[in-house]
Every structure is written in C-alpha cells, then in structure tokens.
C-alpha positions as CSV (number, residue, x, y, z in Angstrom):
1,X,100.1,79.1,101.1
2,X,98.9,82.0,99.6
3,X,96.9,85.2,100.0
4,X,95.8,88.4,99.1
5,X,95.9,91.2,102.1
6,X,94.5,94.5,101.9
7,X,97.1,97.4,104.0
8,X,96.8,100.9,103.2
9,X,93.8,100.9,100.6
10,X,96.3,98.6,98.2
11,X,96.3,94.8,97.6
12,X,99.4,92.2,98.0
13,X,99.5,89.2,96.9
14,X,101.9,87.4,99.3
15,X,103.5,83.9,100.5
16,X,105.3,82.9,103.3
17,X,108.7,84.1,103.2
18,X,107.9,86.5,100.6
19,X,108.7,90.8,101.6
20,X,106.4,93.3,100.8
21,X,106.4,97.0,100.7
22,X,104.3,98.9,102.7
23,X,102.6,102.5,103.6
24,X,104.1,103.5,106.5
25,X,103.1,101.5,109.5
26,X,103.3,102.9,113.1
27,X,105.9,100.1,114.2
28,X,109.5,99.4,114.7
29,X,111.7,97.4,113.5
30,X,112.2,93.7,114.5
31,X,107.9,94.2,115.8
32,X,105.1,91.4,115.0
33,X,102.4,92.9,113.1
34,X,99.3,91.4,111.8
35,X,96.6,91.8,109.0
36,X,93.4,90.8,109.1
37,X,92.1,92.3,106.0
38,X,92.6,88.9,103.7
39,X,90.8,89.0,100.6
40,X,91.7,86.0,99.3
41,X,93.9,82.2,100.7
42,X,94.4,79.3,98.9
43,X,92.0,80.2,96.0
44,X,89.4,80.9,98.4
45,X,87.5,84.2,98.4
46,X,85.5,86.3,101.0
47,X,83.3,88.3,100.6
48,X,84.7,91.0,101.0
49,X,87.0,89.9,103.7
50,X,87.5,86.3,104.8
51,X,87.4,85.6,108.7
52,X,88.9,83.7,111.1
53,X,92.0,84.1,108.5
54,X,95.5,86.5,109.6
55,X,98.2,87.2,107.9
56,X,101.1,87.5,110.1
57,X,104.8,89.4,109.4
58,X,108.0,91.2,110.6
59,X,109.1,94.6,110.4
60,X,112.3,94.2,108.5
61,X,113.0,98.2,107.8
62,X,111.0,102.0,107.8
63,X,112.6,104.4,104.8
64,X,111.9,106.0,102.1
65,X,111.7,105.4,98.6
66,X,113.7,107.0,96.3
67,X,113.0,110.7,95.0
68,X,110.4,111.2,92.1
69,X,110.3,114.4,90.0
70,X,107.0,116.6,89.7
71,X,106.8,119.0,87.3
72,X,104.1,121.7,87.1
73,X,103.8,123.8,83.8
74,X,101.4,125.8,82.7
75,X,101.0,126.4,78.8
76,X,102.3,129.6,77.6
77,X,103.3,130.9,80.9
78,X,107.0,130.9,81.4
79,X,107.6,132.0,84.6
80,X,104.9,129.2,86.4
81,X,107.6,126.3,86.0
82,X,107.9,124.1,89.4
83,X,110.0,121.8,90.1
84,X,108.9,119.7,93.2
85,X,110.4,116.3,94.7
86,X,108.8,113.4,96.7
87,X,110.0,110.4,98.6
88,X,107.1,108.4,100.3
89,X,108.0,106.6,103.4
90,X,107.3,103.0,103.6
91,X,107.7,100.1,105.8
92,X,109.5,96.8,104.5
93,X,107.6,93.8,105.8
94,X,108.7,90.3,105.4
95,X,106.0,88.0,105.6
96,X,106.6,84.6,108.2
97,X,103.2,82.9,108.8
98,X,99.4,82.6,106.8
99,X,97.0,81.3,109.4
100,X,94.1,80.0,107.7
C-alpha cells in the first residue's frame, strides 16, 4: 500500500516499511505515532483529507541534520558580511502499517 501523509505543512509519499524524515515530533524514541492527515492511498484522493484512513509508524531517532551555511552580504558594504549556521532538528520515522 501506498499513501501520501501530510506532517509539518510538507507531503510524503510513503509505503510500509519505507523511513521518512520528519519536523521534529514531541515523541521518543521506540513511541507509536499516528497520522491522520492522508491525502492520498491506493490511488484514491480526498478531498482534502481522506477519513477513516491512518497512517501508522515508529520513532526510530530525534537529531539533527547536518550544518547548512548562510551568508548575508550586502552590495558594496564590506564590513556587513555574516556568516551564520543552521541544523534543523528532525525526527526519523519508519513507517509499519497503512490502515485503509
């Protein structure tokens, strides 16, 4: 089975078995979570959400990704160069079960 899930204003498409990577849920590893936000199973597509439909999974891991650059530079202005970092925290789900 498949499906599209909506978490954290972005769309998965996922399977069973499948992992996914997450914003950063409020739950611990080796915890059941569920989603009911399914946009789409099995080539069938709600409107917006379907119901009576979950996705269920399995926290595998909370971290963060790696470290991105920013730069900020403004034209003709030498001494305005930033350099900034950023890791966003994110949940590792693994996807076990697609009730439909």
């Amino acid at each position: 089975m498949n499906a599209v899930i909506k978490v954290g204003g972005k769309q998965y498409y996922v399977s069973e078995g499948s992992e996914i990577f997450v914003e950063k849920l409020s739950a611990e590893v080796g915890d059941k979570v569920s989603f009911n936000q399914v946009l789409m199973c099995n080539s069938k597509i709600g409107s917006p959400y379907l119901t009576n439909v979950t996705v269920e999974g399995e926290v595998v891991k909370n971290g963060k990704q790696r470290k991105i650059t920013v730069f900020k530079y403004k034209c003709k202005d030498r001494s305005n160069r930033k350099k900034q970092g950023h890791r966003q925290p994110y949940t590792r789900v693994k996807i076990t079960k697609i009730n439909a």
